[in-house]
C-alpha positions as CSV (number, residue, x, y, z in Angstrom):
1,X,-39.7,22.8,43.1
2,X,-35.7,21.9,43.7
3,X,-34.1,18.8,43.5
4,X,-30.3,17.8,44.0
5,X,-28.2,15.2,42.6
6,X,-24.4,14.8,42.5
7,X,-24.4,15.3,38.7
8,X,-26.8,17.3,36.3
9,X,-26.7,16.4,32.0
10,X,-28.4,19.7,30.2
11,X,-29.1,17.7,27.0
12,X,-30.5,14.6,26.3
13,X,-28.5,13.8,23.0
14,X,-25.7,12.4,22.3
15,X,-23.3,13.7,23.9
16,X,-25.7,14.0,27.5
17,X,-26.9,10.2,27.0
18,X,-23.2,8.7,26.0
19,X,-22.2,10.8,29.3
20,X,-24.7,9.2,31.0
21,X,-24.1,5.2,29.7
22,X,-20.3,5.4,30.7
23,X,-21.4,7.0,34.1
24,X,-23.8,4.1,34.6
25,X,-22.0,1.6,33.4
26,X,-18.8,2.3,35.7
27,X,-18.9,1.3,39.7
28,X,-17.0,3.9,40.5
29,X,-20.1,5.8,40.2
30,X,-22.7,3.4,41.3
31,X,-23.8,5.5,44.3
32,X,-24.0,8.9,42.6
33,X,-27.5,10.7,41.4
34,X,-27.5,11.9,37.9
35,X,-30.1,13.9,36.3
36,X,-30.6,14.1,32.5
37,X,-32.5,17.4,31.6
38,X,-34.1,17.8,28.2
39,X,-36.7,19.4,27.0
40,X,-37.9,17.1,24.6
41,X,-38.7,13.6,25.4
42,X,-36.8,12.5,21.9
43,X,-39.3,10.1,21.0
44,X,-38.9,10.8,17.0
45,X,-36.3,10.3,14.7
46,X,-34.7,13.6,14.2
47,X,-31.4,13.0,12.6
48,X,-28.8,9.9,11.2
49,X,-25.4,9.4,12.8
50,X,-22.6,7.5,10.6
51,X,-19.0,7.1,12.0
52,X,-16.8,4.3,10.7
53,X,-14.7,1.9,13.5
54,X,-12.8,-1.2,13.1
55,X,-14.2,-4.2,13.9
56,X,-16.9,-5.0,16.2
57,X,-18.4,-1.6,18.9
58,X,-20.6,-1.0,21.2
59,X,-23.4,0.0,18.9
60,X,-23.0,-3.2,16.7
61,X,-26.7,-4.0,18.6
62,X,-28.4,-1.4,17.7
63,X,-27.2,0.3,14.0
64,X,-28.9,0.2,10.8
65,X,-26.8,-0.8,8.4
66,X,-22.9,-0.9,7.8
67,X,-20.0,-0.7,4.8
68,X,-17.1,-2.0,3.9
69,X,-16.7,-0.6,0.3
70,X,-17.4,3.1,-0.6
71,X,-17.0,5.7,-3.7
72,X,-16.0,9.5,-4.2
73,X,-17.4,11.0,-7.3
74,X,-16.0,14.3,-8.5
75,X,-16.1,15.9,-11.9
76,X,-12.9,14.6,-12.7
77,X,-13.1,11.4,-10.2
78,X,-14.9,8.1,-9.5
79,X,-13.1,6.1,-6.4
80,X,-14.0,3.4,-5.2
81,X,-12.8,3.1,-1.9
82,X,-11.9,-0.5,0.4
83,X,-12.5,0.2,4.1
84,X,-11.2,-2.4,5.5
85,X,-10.1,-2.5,8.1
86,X,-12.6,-0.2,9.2
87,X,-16.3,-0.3,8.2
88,X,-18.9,2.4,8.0
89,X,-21.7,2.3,10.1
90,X,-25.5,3.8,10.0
91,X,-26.9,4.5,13.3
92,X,-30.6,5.9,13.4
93,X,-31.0,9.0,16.1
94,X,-34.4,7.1,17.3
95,X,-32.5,3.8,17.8
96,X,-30.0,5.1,20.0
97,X,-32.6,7.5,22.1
98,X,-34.4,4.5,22.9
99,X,-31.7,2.1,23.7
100,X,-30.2,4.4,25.8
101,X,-33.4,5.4,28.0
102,X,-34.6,1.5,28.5
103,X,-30.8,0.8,29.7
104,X,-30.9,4.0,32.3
105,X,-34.3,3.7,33.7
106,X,-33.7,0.6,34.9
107,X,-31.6,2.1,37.4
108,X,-32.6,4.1,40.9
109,X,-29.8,6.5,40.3
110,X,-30.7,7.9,36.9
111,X,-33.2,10.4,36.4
112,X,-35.1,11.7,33.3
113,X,-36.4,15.3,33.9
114,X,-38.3,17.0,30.8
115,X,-37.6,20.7,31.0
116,X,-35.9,23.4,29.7
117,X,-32.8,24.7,31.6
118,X,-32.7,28.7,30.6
119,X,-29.9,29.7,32.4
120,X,-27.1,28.1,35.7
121,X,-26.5,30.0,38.6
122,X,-22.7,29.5,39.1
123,X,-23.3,30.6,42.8
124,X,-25.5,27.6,44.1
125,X,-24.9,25.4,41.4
126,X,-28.3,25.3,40.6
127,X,-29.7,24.2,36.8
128,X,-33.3,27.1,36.3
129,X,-36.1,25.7,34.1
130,X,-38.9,26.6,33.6
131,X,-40.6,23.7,35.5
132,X,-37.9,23.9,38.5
133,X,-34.6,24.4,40.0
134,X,-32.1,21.6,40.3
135,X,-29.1,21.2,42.3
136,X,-25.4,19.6,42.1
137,X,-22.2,18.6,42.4
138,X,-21.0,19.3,39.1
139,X,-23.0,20.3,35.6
140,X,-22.7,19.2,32.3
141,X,-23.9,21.2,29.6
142,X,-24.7,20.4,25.9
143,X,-26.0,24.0,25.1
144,X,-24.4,26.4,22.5
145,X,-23.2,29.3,24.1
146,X,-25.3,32.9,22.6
147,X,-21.5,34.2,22.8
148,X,-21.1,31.5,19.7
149,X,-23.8,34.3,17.5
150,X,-22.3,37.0,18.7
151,X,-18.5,37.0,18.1
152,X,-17.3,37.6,14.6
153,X,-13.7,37.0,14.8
154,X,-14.1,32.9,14.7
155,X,-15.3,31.4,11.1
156,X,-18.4,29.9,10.7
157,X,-19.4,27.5,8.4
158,X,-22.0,25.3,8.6
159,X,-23.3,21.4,7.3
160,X,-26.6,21.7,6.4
161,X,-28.4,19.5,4.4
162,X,-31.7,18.0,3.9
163,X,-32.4,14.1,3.1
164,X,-34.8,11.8,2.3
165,X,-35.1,8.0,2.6
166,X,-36.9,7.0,-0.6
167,X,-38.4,3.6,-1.5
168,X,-38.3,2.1,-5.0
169,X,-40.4,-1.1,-6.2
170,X,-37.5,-2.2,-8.3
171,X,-33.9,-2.8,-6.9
172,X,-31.9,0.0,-7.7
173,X,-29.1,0.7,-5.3
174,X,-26.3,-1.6,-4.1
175,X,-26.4,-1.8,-0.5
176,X,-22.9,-2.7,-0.3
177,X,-21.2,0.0,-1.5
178,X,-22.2,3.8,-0.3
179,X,-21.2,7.2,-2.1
180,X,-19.3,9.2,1.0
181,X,-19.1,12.0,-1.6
182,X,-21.0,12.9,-5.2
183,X,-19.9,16.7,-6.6
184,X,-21.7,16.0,-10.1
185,X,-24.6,18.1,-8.7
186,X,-23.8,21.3,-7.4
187,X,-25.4,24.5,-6.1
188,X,-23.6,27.3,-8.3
189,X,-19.8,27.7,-7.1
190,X,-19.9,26.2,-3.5
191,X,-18.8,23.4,-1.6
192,X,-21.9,21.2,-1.7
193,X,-22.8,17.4,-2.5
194,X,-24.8,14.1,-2.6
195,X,-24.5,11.3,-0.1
196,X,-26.3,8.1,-0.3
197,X,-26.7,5.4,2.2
198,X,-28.5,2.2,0.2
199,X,-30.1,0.5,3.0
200,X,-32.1,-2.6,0.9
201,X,-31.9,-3.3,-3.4
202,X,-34.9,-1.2,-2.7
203,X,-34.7,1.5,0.0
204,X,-31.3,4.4,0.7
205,X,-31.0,7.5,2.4
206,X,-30.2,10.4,-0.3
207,X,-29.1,13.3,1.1
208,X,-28.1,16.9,-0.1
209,X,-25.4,18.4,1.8
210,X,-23.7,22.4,1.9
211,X,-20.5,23.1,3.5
212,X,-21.6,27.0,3.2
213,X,-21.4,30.3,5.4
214,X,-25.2,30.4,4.7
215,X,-28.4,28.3,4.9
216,X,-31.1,27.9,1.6
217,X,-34.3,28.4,1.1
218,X,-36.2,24.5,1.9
219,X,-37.2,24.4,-2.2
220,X,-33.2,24.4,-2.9
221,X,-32.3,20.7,-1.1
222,X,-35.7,19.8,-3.1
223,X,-34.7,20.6,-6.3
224,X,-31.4,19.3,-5.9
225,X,-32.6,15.9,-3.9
226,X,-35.2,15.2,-7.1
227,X,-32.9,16.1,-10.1
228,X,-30.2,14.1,-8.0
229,X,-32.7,11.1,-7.9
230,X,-33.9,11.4,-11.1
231,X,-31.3,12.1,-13.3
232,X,-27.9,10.4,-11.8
233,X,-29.4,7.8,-10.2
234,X,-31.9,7.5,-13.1
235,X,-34.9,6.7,-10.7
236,X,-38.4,8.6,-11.7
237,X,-40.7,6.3,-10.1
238,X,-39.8,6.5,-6.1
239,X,-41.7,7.3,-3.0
240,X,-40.2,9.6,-0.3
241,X,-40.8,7.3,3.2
242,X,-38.6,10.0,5.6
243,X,-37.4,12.9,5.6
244,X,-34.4,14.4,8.1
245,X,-32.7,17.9,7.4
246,X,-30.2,20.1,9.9
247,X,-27.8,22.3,10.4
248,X,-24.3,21.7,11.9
249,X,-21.4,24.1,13.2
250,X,-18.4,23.8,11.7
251,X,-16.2,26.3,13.6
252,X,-13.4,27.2,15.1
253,X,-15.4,28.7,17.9
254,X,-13.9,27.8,21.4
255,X,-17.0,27.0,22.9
256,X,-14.7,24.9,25.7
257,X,-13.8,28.4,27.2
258,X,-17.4,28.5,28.4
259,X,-16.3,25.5,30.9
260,X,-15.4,26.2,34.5
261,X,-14.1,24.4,37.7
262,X,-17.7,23.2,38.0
263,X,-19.7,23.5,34.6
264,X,-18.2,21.2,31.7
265,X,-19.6,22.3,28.2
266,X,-20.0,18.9,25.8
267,X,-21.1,17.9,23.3
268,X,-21.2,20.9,19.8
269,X,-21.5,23.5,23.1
270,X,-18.2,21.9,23.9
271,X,-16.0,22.0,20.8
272,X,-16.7,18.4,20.4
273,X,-18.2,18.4,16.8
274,X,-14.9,18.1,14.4
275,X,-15.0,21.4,12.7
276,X,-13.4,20.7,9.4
277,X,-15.9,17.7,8.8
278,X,-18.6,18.2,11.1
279,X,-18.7,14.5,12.4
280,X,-19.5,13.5,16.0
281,X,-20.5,10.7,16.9
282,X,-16.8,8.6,17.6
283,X,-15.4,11.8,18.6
284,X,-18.2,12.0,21.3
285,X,-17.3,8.5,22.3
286,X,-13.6,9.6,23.2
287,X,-14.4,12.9,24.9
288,X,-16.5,11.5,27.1
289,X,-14.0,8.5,28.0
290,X,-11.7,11.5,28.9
291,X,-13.8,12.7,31.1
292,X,-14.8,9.3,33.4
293,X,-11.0,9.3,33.7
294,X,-10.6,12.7,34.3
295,X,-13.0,12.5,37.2
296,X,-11.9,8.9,38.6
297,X,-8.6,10.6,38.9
298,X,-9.7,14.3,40.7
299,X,-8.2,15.9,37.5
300,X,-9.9,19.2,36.0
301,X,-12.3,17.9,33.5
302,X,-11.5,19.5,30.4
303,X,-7.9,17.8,30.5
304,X,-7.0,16.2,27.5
305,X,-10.4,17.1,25.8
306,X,-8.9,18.6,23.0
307,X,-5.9,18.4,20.3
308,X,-4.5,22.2,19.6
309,X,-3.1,20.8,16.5
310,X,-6.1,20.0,15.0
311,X,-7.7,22.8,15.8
312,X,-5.9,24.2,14.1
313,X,-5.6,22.8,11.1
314,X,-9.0,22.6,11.2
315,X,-9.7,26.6,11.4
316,X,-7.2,27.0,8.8
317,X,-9.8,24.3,6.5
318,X,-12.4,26.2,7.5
319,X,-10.7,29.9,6.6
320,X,-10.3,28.3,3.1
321,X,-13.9,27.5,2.4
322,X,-15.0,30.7,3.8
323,X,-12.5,32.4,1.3
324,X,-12.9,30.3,-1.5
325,X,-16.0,27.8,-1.1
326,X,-15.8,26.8,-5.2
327,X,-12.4,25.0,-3.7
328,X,-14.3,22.5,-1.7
329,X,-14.5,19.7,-4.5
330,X,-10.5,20.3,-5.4
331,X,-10.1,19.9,-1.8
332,X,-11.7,17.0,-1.2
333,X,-10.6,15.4,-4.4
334,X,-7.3,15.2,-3.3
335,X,-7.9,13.9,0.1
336,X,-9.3,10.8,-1.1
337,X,-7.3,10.3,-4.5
338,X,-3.9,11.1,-3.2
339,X,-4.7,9.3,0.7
340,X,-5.2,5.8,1.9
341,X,-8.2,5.3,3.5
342,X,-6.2,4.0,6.8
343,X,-4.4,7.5,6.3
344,X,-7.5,9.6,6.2
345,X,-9.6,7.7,9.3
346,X,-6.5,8.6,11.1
347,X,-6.4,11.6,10.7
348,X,-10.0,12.8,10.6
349,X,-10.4,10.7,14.3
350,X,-7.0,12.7,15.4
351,X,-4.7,9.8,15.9
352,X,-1.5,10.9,13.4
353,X,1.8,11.7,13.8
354,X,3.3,15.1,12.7
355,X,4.5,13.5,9.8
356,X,1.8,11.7,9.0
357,X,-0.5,14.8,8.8
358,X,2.1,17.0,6.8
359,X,1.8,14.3,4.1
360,X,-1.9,14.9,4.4
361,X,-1.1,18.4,3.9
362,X,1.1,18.2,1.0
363,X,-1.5,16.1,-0.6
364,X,-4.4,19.4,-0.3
365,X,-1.7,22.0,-1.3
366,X,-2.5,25.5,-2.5
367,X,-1.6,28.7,-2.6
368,X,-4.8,29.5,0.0
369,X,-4.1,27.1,2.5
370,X,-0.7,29.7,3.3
371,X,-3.2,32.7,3.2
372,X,-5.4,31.3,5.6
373,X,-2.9,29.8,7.7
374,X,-1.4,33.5,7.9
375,X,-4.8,34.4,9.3
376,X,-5.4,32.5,11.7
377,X,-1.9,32.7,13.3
378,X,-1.6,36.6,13.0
């Protein structure tokens, strides 16, 4: 069985479905045929996005919970933190999925295809699952590249973490205030932390979170998610409602190479994922902007998709925590004790000057930071 459209989306997530709202939502596109190609029909909730944004967005409808306050807890810290004028905002995977779909299949032009794509012949331009073959215009692909396993010259770290949304009959939390960072609990001498997201007096997302070269074993994130629980938050009597866990690439990886005149890689396949942090979800929002205007105005797709600055500063981040992981807390210490919070949204969503960001750098100084600069350049 083959099918054509003007437009194929590998990847019903977030990068394929944001794709996929701007398309829709723009006339210049109105008569075009888009396929969105997933495997799974993402009818659970797999994972939690938070970004932060000033004032009102276009997921306002739809998120969970928002923040305007927040604290970073060291050993040697405790800082509370004003947002304004930005707030953080909770946004469950499930939530989006679903508001998405109802908004697309409304339309004649959008189609929802559950397969698995295993591999694009660059020839005809045709998308090969296992179910059928589907042709077009132009692909976009949210897949990770096998290249990205194979090549050992790039740094690899990863975010994983494991969570769970637990219930208490008493209050207990202040859902005003969230903990963006807690390093009183750590896993021997690496980067790793608690984050919690009180959603009710009575109901938060605790998570445990690595920034390592390696994955654990499941019973690690459990030992460290109860003794968290039980002995800084001083909770024993809780019930665990949800759980969530994955794993994120922070790299320097260029999986954009994989892109060509007709095939755009998005999405973590894409180099969209900000590799010193591992966050998404705003940066998604801004890639795929870039690209409605890129194809409005005939341009090659991948222009403007991507900041070499930040890239590399954040390969030479990334070269330092695979060095010297134990230097995560020191690190992120001084980002939020010796920065505004204005000053660090900036620079995390790439919007500073050069001068901006070498006071940002001055403020993380250390001997390693030269080492691993050294490295990547040379």
């Amino acid at each position: 069985m083959s099918q054509n459209f003007n437009y194929i989306i590998i990847g019903g997530g977030l990068a394929g479905l944001q794709l996929a709202l701007q398309l829709s939502r723009d006339r210049f596109f109105e008569q075009k045929t888009v396929a969105i190609i997933d495997s799974s029909l993402k009818t659970e909730n797999d994972k939690t996005w938070c970004f932060w944004e000033k004032g009102k967005g276009q997921w306002d409808s739809i998120i969970t919970k928002s923040w305007d306050k927040s604290r970073f807890i060291s050993s040697e810290n405790n800082i509370k933190l004003n947002l304004d004028p930005y707030k953080y905002k909770m946004l469950r995977s499930l939530d989006f999925y679903n508001a998405a779909k109802s908004e697309l299949s409304k339309l004649e032009n959008f189609h929802f295809i559950e397969d698995e794509i295993e591999r694009i012949d660059k020839a005809s331009m045709f998308a090969l699952g296992k179910k059928g073959a589907y042709g077009a215009i132009h692909i976009f692909d949210s897949r990770i590249s096998s290249k990205y396993s194979e090549e050992h010259k790039y740094t690899k770290i990863f975010q994983h973490f494991k969570g769970w949304v637990i219930e208490t009959e008493k209050p207990q939390f202040d859902p005003s205030e969230f903990t963006m960072m807690d390093f009183r609990l750590k896993y021997k001498e690496t980067t790793s932390f608690t984050y919690v997201l009180p959603i009710t007096p009575t109901k938060a997302l605790v998570e445990f979170t690595f920034f390592t070269a390696t994955v654990m074993e499941e019973k690690v994130y459990d030992e460290f998610l109860e003794n968290y629980i039980k002995n800084i938050l001083k909770i024993n009597n809780f019930k665990i409602t949800e759980t969530e866990k994955g794993v994120i690439p922070m790299t320097d990886f260029p999986f954009q190479k994989q892109s060509s005149p007709k095939i755009t890689k998005i999405g973590t396949g894409g180099s969209w994922v900000k590799g010193s942090t591992g966050y998404s979800f705003k940066h998604t929002e801004k890639k795929v902007a870039q690209i409605i205007e890129n194809l409005k105005a005939g341009k090659d797709l991948s222009h403007g998709l991507l900041n070499w600055r930040y890239r590399l500063y954040d390969a030479i981040f990334l070269d330092v925590l695979d060095q010297k992981n134990e230097m995560g807390e020191m690190i992120f210490s001084n980002f939020y004790s010796k920065n505004s919070v204005e000053e660090i949204f900036e620079y995390l969503d790439e919007e500073t000057s050069i001068s901006e960001e070498l006071k940002i750098m001055r403020s993380l100084y250390h001997p390693q930071f030269i080492k691993s600069f050294f490295r990547k350049i040379f």
